[in-house]
Backbone as CSV, one residue per row, in Angstrom:
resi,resn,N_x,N_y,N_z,CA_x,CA_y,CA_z,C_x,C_y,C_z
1,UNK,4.144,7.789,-15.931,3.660,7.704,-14.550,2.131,7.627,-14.507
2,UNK,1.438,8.409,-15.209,0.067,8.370,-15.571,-0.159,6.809,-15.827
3,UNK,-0.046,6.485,-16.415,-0.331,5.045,-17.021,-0.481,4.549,-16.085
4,UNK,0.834,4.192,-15.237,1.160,3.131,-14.213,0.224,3.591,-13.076
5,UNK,-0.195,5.163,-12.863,-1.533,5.413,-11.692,-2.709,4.698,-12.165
6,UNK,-3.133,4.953,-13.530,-4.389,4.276,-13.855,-4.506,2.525,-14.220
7,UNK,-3.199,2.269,-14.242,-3.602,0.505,-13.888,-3.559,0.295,-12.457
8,UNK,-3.110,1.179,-11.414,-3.153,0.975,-10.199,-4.439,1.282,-9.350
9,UNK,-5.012,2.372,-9.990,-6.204,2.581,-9.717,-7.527,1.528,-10.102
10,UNK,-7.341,0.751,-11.405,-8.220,-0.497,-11.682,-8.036,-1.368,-10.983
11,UNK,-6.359,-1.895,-10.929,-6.333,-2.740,-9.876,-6.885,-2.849,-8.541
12,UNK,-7.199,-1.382,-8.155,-7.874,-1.350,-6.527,-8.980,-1.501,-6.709
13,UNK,-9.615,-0.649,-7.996,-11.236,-1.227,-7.844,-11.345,-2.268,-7.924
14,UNK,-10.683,-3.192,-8.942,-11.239,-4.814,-8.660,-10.596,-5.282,-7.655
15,UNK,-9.601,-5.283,-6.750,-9.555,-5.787,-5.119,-11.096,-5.159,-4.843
16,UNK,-11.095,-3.760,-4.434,-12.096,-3.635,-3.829,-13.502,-4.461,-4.023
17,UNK,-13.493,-4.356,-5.350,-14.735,-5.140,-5.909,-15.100,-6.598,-5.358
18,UNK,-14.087,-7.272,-5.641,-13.588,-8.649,-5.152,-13.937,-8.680,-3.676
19,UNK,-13.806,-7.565,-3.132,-14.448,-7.691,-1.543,-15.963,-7.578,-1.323
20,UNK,-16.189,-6.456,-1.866,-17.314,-5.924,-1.831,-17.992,-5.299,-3.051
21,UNK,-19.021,-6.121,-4.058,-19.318,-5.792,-5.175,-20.040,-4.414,-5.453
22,UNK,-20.540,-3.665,-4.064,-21.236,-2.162,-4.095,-20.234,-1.347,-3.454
23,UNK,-18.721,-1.633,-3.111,-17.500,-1.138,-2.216,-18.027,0.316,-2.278
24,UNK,-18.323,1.462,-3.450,-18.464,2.448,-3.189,-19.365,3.091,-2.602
25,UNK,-20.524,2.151,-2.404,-21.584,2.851,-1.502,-21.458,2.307,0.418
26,UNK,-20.852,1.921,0.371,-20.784,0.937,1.686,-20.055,2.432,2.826
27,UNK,-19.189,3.083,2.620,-18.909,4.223,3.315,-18.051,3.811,4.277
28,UNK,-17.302,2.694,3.331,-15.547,2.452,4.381,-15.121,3.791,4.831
29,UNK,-14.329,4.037,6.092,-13.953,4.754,6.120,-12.077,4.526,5.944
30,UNK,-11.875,4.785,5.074,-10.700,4.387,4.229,-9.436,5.583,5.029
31,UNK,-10.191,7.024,5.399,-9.241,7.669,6.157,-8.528,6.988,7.438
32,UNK,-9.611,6.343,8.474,-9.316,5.518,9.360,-7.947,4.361,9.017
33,UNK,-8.284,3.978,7.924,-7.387,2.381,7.958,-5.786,3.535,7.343
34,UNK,-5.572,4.657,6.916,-4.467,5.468,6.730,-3.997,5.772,8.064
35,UNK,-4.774,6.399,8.831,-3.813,7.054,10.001,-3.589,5.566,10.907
36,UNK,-4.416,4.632,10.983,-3.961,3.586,12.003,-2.496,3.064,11.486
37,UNK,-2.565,2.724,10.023,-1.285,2.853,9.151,0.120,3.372,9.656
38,UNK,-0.463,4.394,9.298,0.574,5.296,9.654,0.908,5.192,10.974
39,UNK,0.758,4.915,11.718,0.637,4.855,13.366,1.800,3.941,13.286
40,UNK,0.999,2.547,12.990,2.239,1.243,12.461,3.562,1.590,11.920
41,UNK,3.369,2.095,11.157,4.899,3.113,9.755,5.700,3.502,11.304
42,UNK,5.153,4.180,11.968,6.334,4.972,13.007,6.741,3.861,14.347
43,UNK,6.149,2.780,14.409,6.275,1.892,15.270,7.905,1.316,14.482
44,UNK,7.515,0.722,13.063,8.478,0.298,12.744,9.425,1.127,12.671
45,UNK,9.548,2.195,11.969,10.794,3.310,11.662,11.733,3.721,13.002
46,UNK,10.845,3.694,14.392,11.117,4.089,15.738,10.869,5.219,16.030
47,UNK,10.734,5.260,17.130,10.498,6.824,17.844,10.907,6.748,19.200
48,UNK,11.174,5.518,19.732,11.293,5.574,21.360,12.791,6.041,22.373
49,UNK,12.824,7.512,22.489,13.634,7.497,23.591,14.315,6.608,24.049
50,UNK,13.511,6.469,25.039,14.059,5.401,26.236,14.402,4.165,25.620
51,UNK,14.942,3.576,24.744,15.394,2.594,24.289,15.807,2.598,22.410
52,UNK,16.999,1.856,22.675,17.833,1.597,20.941,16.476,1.238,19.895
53,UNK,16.575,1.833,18.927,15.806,1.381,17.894,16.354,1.431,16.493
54,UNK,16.387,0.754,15.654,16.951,1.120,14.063,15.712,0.954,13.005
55,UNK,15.576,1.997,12.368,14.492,2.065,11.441,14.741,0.908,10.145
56,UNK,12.674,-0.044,10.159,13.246,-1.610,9.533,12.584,-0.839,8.132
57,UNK,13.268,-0.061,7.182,12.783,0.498,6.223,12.078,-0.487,5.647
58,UNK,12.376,-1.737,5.512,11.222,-2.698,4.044,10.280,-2.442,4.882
59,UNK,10.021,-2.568,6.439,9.000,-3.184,6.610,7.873,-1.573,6.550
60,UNK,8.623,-0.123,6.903,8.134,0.869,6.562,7.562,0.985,5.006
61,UNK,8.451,0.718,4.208,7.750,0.807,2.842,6.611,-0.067,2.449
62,UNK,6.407,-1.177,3.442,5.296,-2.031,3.165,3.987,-1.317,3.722
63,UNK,3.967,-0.661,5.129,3.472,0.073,5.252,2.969,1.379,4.872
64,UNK,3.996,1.553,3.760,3.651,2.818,2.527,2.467,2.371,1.453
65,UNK,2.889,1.060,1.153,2.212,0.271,0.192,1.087,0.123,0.506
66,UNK,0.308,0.024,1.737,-0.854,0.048,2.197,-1.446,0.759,2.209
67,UNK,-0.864,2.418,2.823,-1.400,3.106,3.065,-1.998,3.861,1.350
68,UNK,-1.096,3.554,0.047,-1.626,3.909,-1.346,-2.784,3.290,-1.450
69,UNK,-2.583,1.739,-1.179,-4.150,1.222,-1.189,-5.933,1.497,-1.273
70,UNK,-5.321,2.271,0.757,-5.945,2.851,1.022,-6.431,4.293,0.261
71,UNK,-5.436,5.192,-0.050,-5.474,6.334,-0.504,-6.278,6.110,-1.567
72,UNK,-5.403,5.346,-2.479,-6.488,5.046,-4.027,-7.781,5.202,-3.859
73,UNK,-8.302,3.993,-2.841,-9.533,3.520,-2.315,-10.538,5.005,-2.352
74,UNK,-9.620,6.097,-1.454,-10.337,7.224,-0.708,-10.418,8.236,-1.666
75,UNK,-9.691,8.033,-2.878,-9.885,8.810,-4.111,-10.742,8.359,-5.067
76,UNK,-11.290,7.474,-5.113,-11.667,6.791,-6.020,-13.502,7.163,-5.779
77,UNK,-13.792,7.262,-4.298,-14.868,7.248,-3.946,-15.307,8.741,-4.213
78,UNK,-14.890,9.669,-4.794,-15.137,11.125,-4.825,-15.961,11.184,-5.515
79,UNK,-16.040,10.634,-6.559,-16.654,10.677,-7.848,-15.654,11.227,-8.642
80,UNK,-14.875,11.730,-8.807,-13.864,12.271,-9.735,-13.867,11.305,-11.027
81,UNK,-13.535,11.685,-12.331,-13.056,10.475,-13.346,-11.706,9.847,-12.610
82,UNK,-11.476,8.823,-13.530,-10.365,7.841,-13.047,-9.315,9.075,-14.003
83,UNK,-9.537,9.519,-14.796,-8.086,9.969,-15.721,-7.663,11.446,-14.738
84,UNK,-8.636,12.192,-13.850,-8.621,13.278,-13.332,-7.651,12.907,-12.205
85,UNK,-8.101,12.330,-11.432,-7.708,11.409,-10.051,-6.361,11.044,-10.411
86,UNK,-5.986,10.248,-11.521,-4.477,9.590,-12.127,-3.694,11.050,-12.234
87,UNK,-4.125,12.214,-13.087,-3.751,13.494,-12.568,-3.211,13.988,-11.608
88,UNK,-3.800,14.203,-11.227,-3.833,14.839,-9.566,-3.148,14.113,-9.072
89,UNK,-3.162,12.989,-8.856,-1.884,12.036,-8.361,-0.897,12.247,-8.547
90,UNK,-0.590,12.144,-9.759,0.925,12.513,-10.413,1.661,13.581,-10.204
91,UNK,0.868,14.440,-10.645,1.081,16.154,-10.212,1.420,16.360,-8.535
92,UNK,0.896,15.383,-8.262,1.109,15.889,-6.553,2.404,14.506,-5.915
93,UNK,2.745,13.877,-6.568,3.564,12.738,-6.132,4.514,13.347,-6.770
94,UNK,4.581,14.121,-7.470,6.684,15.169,-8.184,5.956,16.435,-7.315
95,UNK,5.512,16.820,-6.513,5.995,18.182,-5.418,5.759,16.908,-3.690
96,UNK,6.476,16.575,-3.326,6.536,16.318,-2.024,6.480,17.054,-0.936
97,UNK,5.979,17.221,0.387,6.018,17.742,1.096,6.415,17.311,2.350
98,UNK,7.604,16.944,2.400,7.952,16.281,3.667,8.208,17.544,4.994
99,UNK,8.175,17.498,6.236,8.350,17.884,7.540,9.731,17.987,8.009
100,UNK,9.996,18.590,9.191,11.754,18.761,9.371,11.889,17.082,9.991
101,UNK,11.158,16.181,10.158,11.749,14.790,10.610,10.528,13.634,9.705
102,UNK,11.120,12.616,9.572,9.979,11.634,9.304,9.207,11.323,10.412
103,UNK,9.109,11.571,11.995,8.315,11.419,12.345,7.018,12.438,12.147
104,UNK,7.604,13.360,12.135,6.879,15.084,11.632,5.920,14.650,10.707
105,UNK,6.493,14.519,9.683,5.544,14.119,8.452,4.702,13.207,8.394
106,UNK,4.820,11.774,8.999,4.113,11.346,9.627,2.824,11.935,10.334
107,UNK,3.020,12.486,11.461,2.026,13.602,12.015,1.222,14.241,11.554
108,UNK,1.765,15.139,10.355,1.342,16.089,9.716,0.426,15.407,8.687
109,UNK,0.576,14.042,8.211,-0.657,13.499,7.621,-1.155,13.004,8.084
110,UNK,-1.092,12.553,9.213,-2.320,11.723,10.507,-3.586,13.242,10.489
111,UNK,-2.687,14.237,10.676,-2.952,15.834,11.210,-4.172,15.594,9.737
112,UNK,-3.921,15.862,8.821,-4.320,16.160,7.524,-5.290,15.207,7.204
113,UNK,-4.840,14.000,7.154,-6.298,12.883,7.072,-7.543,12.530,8.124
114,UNK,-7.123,13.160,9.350,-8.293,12.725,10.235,-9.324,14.858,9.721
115,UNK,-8.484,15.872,9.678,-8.823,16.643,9.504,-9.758,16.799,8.158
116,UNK,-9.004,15.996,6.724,-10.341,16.109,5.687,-10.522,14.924,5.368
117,UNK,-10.396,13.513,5.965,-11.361,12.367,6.264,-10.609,11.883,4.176
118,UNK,-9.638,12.340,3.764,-9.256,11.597,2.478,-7.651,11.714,2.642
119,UNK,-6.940,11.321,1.133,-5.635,10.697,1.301,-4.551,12.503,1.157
120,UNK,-3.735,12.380,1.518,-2.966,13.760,1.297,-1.469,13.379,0.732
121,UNK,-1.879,13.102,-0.596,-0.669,13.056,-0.953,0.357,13.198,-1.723
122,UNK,0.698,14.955,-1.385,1.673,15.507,-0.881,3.042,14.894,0.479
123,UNK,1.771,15.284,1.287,2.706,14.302,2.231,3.212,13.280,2.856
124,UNK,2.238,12.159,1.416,2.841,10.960,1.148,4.087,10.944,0.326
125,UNK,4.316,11.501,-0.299,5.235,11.815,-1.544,6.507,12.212,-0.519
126,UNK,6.378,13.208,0.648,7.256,13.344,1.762,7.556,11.997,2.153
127,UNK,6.930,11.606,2.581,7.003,10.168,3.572,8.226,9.266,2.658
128,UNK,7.436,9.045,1.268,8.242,8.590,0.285,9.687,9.101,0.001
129,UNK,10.056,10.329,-0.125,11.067,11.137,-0.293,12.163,11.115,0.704
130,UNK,11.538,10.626,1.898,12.330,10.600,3.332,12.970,9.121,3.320
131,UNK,12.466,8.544,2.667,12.680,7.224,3.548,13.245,6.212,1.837
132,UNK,13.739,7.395,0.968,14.190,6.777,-0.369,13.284,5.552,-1.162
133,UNK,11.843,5.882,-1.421,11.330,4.729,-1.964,10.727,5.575,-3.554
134,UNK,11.148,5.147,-4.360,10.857,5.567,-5.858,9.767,5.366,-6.341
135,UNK,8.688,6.270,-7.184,7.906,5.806,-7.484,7.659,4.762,-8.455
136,UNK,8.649,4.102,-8.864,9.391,2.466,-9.113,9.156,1.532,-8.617
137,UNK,9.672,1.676,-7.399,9.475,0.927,-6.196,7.762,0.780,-6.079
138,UNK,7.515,1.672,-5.354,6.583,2.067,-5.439,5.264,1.236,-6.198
139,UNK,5.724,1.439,-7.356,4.681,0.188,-8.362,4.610,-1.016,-8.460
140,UNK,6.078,-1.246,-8.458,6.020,-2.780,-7.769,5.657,-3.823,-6.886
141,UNK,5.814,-2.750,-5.496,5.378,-3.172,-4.444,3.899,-3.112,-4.762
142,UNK,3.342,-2.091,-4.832,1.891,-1.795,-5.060,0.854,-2.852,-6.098
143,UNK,1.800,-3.383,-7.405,1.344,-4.602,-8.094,1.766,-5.799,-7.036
144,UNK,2.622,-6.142,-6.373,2.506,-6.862,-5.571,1.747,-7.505,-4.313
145,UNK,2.060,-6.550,-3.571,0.846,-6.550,-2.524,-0.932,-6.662,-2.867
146,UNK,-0.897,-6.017,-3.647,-2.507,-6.238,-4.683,-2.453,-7.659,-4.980
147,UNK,-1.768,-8.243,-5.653,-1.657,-9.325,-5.969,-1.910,-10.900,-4.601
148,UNK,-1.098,-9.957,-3.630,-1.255,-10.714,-2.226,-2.724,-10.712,-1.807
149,UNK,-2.838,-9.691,-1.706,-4.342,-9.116,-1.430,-5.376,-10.371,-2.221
150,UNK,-5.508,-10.333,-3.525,-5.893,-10.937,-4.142,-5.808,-12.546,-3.884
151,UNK,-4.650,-12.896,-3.957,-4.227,-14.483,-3.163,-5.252,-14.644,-1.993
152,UNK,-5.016,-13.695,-1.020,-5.590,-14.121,0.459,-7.324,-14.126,0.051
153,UNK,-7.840,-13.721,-0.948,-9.216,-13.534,-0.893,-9.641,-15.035,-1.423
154,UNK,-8.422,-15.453,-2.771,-9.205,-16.518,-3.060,-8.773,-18.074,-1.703
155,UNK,-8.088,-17.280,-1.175,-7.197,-18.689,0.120,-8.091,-18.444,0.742
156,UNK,-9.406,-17.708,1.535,-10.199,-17.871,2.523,-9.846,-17.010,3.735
157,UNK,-9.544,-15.877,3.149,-9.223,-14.885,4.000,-10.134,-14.189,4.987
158,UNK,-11.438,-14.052,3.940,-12.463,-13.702,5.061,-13.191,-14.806,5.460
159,UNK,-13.530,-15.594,5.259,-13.829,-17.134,5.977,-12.801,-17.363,7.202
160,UNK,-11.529,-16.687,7.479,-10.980,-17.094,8.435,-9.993,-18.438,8.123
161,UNK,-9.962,-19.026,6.564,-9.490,-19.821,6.501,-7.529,-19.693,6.082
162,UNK,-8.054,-18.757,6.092,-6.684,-18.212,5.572,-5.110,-18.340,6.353
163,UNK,-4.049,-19.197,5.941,-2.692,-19.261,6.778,-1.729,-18.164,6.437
164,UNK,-1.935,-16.786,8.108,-0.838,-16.295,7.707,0.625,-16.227,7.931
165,UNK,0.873,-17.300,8.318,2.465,-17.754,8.396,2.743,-18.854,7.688
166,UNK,4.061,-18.788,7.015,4.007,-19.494,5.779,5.480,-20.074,6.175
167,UNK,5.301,-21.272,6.915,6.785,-22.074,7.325,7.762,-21.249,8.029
168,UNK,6.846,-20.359,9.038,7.772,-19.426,10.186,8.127,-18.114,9.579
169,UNK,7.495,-17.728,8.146,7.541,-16.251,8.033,5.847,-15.734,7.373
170,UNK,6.104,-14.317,7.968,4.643,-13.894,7.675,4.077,-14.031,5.809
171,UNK,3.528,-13.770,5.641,2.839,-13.749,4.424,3.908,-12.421,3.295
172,UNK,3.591,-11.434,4.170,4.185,-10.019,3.482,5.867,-10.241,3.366
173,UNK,6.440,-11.045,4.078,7.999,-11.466,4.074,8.220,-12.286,2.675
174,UNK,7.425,-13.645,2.819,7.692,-14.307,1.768,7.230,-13.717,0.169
175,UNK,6.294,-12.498,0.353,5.880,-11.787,-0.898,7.469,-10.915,-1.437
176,UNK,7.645,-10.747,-0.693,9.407,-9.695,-0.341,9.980,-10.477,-1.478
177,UNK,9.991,-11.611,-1.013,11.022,-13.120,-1.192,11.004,-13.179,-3.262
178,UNK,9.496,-13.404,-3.201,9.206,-13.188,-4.497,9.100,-12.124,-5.379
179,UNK,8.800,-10.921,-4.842,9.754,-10.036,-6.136,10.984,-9.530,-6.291
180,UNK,11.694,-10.134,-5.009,13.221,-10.165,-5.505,13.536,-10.935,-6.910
181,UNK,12.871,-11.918,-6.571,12.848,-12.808,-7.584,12.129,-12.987,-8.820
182,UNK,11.536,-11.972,-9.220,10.507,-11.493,-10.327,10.651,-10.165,-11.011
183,UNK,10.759,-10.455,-12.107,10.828,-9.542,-12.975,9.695,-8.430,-13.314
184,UNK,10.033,-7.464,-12.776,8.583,-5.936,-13.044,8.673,-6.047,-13.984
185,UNK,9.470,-6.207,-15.255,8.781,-5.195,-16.108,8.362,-6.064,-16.980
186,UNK,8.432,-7.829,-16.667,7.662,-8.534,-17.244,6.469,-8.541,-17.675
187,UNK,5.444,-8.631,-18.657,4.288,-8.389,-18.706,3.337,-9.051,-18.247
188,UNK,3.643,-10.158,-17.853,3.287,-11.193,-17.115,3.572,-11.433,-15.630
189,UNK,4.173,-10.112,-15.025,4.644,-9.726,-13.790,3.635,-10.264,-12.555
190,UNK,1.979,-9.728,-12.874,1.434,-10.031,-11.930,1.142,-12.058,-11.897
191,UNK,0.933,-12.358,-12.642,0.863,-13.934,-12.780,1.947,-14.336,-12.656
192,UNK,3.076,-13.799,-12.157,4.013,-14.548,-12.078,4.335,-14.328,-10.284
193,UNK,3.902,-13.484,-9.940,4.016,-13.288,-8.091,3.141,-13.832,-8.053
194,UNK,1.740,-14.059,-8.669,0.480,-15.004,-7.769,1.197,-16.748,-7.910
195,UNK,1.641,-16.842,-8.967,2.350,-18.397,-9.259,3.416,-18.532,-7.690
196,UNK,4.330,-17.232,-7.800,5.159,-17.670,-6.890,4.578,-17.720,-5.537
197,UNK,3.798,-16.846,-5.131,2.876,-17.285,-3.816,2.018,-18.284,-3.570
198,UNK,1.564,-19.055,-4.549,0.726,-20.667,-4.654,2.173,-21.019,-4.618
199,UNK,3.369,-21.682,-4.872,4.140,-22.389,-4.925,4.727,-22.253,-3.566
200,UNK,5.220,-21.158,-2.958,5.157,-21.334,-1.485,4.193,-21.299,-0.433
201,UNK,2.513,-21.332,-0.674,1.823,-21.603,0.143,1.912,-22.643,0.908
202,UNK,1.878,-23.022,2.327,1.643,-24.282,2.757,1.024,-25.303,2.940
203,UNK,-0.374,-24.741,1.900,-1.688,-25.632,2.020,-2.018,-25.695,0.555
204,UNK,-0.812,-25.497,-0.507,-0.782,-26.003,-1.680,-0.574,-26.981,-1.916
């Protein structure tokens, strides 16, 4: 598990990097882009009374996937070593702390991240635990979406040039599409989702 935190953790610095070559002095506020997150996570999962809702779990776990992103991001900036941080991660992703509901837990890390402005996760590991996503899963998605991430930067993402609907489905759907269809534990895993996302781009 260690391992797989500390290639996940390089991987974010070079996204990050790739955005912004001084990313750690710039003073994102990386807590912000978690709780708005999370906000999203409970839109999809449901919460509304007054009307039928069924929780769209992929699209919640994609929203999990982001919010690690982020987290990484907000760990990374501590100064901590990378092997300490991969630690602490681990150690705290096998004790979960989930709430008596997933919306609860939810809460309780909105509660927790606007309160110490970094990632809490513990009660990501809840979030995770609730809603059956493995820290398996977990990596996959997380090499994936990075990988997307990566796509959209060199497609003209911040230029605005960027298409995010891809023949009537979003970007993050057709990424879905492709690691159904891709082998994790290939070693060649990540070059093989950036191949499959140039091959269904529409402006390839």
């Amino acid at each position: 598990m260690k391992q797989q935190i500390l290639t996940m953790l390089q991987m974010q610095d070079d996204m990050n990097t790739k955005v912004h070559p001084q990313w750690r002095e710039q003073g994102f506020a990386w807590h912000r882009a978690i709780w708005v997150e999370l906000a999203e996570m409970l839109d999809h999962y449901g919460w509304k009374w007054w009307k039928h809702q069924s929780p769209d779990i992929e699209q919640v776990h994609l929203e999990l996937i982001d919010i690690f992103h982020f987290g990484l991001s907000a760990r990374l900036v501590t100064g901590q070593s990378v092997s300490e941080i991969a630690d602490e991660i681990a150690a705290e992703l096998l004790t979960p702390k989930p709430a008596d509901s997933f919306a609860e837990t939810i809460e309780a890390m909105v509660a927790s991240t606007l309160a110490t402005k970094s990632f809490d996760v513990l009660t990501f590991a809840g979030l995770m635990q609730q809603t059956d996503l493995s820290f398996e899963e977990l990596f996959r998605h997380y090499v994936g979406k990075n990988v997307l991430n990566f796509f959209r930067q060199d497609h003209g993402y911040k230029t605005g040039e960027y298409i995010k609907i891809w023949n009537g489905k979003e970007d993050n759907e057709v990424l879905m599409d492709v690691l159904r269809a891709t082998d994790a534990t290939a070693e060649d895993f990540k070059d093989k989702v950036y191949n499959g996302l140039k091959a269904a781009y529409p402006a390839s």
